[in-house]
Each structure stands twice: as C-alpha cells, then as structure tokens.
N, C-alpha and C positions, 0 to 999 in steps of 0.2 A: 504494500500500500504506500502510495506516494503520501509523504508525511510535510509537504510544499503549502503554509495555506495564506493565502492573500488577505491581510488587513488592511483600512483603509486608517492611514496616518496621517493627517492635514484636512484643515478644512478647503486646498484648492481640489483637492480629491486625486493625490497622488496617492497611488498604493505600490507597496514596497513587499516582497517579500518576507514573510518573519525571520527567516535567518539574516539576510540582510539590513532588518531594523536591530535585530540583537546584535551585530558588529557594529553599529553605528553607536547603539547605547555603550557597549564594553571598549568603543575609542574616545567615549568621554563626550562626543558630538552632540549626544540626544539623551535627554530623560523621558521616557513617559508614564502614563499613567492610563488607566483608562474612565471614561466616560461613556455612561450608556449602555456599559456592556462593552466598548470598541478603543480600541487604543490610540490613544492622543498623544499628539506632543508637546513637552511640560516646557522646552526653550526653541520655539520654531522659529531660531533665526536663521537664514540662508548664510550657506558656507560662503558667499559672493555679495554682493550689492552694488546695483547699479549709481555710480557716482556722477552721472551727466556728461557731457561731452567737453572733451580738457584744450579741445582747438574749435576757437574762437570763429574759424571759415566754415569749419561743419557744425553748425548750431542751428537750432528746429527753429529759430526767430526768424518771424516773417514769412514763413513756408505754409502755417496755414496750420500747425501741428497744438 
C-alpha cells in the first residue's frame, strides 16, 4: 500500500506531500499545527520575497500596471 498522502498546507492551496512537509519542518523552515482536522502552517513566510524592481528603466510607472 502506497503510504504517499496529500495535505493541503497554505491557504493559497498549495499541497505538498507529507514527507516533504516533515523535511521542511525537521530543517527548521516550517512549524505546523493543525486546524480543522488539516495541517497548517504556524510561520508561512516564503523562502523569497518579491522586493520590486532595482532599475529604474524597467519600472511598471506609466505602463498602465
């Protein structure tokens, strides 16, 4: 029996396999907890974050954005 089962972690409705949520939590990344019955995440900040555009020629001003 395939012992693979699919949680849904985020409210953008990414799902992540359970073994690859428990590597995340045992690398310190992610705590969760669950809600509802369903597993949440206790620090859902993105490993990245969009910081805007750092040249001034490629900027959304004026484009209509």
């Amino acid at each position: 029996m395939n012992k693979r089962y699919f949680s849904r972690v985020d409210k953008t409705g990414a799902i992540l396999l359970l073994e690859d949520l428990q590597k995340l939590v045992h690398a310190g990344k992610r705590e969760v907890h669950t809600e509802n019955g369903q597993l949440a995440l206790k620090n859902p900040k993105p490993d990245y974050a969009f910081t805007g555009c750092q040249n001034k020629n490629n900027s959304a001003q004026g484009r209509g954005f």
